[in-house]
N, C-alpha and C positions, 0 to 999 in steps of 0.2 A: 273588420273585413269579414262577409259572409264566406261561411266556409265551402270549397268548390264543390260545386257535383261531379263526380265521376261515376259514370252508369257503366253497366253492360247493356251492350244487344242481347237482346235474344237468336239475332244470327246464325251465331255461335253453335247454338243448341238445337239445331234443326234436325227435325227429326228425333225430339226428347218432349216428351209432354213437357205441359208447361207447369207442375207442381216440382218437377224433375231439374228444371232450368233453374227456377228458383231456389229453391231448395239450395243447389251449388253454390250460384249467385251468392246467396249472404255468407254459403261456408269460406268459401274465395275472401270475405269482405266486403265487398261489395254494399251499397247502403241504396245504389239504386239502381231498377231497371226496367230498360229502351226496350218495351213491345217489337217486334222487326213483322211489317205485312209490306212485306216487298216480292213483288211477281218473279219469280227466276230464284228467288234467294233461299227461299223459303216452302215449305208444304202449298199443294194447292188452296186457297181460299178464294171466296166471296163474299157479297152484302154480310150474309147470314152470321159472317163474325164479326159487325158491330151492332147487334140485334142489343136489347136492354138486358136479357137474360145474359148475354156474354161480357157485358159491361160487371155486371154485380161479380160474376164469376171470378172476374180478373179482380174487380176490387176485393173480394174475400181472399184470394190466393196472394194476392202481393200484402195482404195486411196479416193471414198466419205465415208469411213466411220472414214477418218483420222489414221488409221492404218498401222505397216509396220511388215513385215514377215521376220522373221529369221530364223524360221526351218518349217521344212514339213512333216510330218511322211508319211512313202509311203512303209508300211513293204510287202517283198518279202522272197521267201529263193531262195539265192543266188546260191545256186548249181544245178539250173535245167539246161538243153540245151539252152533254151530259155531268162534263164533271163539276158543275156547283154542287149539284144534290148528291152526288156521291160524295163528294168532298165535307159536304156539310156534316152529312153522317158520321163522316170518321173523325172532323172535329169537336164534335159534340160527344164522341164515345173517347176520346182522349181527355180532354175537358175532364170527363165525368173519373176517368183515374186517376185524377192527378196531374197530367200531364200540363208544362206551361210551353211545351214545342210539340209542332209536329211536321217531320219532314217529309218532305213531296220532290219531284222533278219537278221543273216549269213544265218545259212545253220543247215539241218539237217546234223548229222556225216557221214551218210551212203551217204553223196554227198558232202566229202569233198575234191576229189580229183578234181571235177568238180567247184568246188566252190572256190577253190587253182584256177585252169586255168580261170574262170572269172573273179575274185578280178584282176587280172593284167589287163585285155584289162580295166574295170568299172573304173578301178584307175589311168588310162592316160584320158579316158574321162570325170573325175571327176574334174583333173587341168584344162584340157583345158574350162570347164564350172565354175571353179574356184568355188567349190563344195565341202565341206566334206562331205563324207560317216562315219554316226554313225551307229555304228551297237551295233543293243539294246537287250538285253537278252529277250528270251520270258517266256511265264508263263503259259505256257500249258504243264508242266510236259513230252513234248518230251524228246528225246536226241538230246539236239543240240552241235553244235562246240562251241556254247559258254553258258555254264549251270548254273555259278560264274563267279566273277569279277577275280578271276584268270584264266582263261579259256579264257574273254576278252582281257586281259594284255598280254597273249601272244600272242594270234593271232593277236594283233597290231603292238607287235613289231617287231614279226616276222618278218612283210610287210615291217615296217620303214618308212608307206609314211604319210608326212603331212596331205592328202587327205584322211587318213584315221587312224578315231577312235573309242570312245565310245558312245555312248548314254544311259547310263547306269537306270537302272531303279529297286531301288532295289523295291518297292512293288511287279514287276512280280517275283520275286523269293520268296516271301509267298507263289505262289500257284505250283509254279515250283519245288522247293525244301522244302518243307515243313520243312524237319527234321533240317533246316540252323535255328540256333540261334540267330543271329546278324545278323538281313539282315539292319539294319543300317551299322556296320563294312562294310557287304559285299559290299553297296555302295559306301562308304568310301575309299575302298581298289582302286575301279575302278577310282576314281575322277583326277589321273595326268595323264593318257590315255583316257581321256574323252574331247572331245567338244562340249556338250551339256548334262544335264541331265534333263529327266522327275520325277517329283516329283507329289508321289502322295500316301494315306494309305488307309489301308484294313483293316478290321476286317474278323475274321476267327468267324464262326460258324455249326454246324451241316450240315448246306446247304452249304454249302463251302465259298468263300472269296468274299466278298462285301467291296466296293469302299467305302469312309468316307473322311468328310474334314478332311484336315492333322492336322496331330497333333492328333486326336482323334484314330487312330488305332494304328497296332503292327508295323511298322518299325522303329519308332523311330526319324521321322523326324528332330525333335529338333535336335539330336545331329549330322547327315546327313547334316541338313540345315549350321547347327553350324561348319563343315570342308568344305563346300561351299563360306560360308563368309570369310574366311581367304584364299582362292585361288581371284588371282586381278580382274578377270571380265567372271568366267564360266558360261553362258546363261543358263539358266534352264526355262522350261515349266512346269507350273501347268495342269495336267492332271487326271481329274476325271470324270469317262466312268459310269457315275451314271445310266446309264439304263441298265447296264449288272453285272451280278457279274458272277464267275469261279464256277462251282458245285465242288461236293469233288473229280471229275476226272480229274479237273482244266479243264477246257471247258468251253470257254463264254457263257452263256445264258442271251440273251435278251430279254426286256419285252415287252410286244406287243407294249404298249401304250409309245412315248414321254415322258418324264420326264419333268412337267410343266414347266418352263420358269424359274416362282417366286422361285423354287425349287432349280434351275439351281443355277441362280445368291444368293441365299440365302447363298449356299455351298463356291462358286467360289469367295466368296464376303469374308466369313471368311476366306479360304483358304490363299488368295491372302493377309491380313493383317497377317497372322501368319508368313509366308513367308518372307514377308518385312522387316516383325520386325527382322527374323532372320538374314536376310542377312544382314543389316543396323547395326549390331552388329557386333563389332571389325572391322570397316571401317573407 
C-alpha cells in the first residue's frame, strides 16, 4: 500500500514568506506542501504569480527545503468567459511543481451553463498536464453548483472524467450551510468522488466561525478522519487559515497582523499528531 500524503497548506502561514513556511513545514514533519492562492485567504495576488520565473522559484525552494508538492489550491469560479486561460495557467504552473491536484470552486449556479462549456476544453487540458481538478465546496454561503457533498457527486459523475473530482472540505460547510447537522456525514458522503481532501475545524460563535486545531471544534473530525483511514491511500491536507475567521454572513475577515509563527506551528504541530493517529488506525 502506497504510503498516504499528508501536506500542509500554506494557509496557515499567511503572511510569512514562503522560505519561512517551508522551512517550518519540514521542522513539523511534514513531507508535503499545498501552495494556498485562494482570494480572501491569503496575501493579495495575481497572473504574475504563475509567471515561469515563479514556477522555478517555488521548485528550488520546496526542493532546499527537502519537500515535495502534491496538491495546489488555486480556487477560481469556473464559469466566467475567461476562466479556461486563466485556469490553464495555473494548471500548468502546478503540473510544473509537482503537483497531481489542484483545487478550484466550481462555479456560482447563475453560470452554470458557462461553467458546463469550460469544464470540457479545462478537462482535456487537465490529462494532457496529467492533473486532477478538485473541486472543493465553498463557505461563503453563496449559491454554488456544488453547496453538499451531494451536489458534488453528481456533478462528477455527470462528467465521468478521471481528471476530474472532489476536494471536499467539510468545515467550509459550517459556515455555508449552517443549518447542516452532520458536516462530518456530509464529508463522509463526498469521500469515493474525492481525490484529495482538506481537513480542518471550526468553532461557531456570536462573531461567526473561527478556524481551531482539529479535533477541538464542531465537524467532527475524528469520525471524517476515521472513514479516511479505511479508504487505501486518499491525500488529505491539513489546512488551518488561522488569521481569518468567516463573520455571521460567512465572509473571510482577516486580521491585520500575521499570526506569530510559534502560534502557527503550536496548532499545525497538534493538528498533524491528531491526524496521524487517525489515519494510522485500521491500517
Amino acid at each position: 500500500m502506497a504510503e498516504r500524503v499528508i501536506s500542509v497548506s500554506g494557509a496557515p502561514y499567511d503572511g510569512h514568506s514562503r522560505e519561512a513556511a517551508l522551512e517550518s513545514a519540514a521542522t513539523l514533519g511534514f513531507t508535503h506542501f499545498e501552495p494556498a492562492f485562494i482570494v480572501g485567504y491569503t496575501e493579495p495576488f495575481d497572473e504574475t504569480a504563475f509567471t515561469p520565473s515563479e514556477m522555478n522559484s517555488w521548485r528550488s525552494a520546496l526542493r532546499s527545503s527537502g519537500l515535495l508538492c502534491h496538491a495546489m489550491s488555486s480556487h477560481i469560479d469556473l464559469g466566467f468567459e475567461d476562466s479556461v486561460e486563466v485556469f490553464t495557467g495555473r494548471m500548468a504552473f502546478a503540473a510544473a511543481i509537482g503537483a497531481k491536484v489542484i483545487a478550484t470552486n466550481a462555479a456560482a449556479r447563475q453560470r452554470e451553463a458557462t461553467f458546463r462549456r469550460n469544464v470540457e476544453t479545462i478537462l482535456r487540458r487537465a490529462e494532457a498536464f496529467d492533473i486532477i481538478v478538485g473541486l472543493e465546496n465553498p463557505g461563503d454561503g453563496s449559491d454554488s453548483l456544488i453547496n453538499t457533498a451531494r451536489d458534488g457527486i453528481s456533478l462528477v459523475e455527470e462528467f465521468g472524467s478521471p481528471f476530474l473530482k472532489l476536494n471536499y472540505d467539510a468545515a467550509n460547510t459550517a459556515s455555508h450551510r449552517p443549518d447542516m447537522d452532520d458536516l462530518a456525514g456530509d464529508g463522509i458522503l463526498a469521500l469515493p468522488e474525492s481525490a484529495h481532501a482538506h481537513i480542518k475545524d471550526v468553532r461557531e460563535t456570536d462573531e461567526g466561525w473561527f478556524f481551531c486545531d482539529i479535533g477541538d471544534g464542531k465537524v467532527g473530525c475524528e469520525r471524517l478522519l476515521a472513514a479516511i483511514a479505511k479508504l487505501d491511500s486518499l491525500p488529505v491536507s491539513i489546512e488551518l487559515p488561522l488569521r481569518l475567521h468567516r463573520n455571521r454572513q460567512a465572509q473571510p475577515v482577516r486580521r491585520q497582523d500575521p499570526v506569530p509563527l510559534s502560534t502557527i506551528e503550536d496548532s499545525l504541530g497538534r493538528s498533524l499528531k491528531v491526524v496521524r493517529r487517525a489515519l494510522n488506525h485500521n491500517q
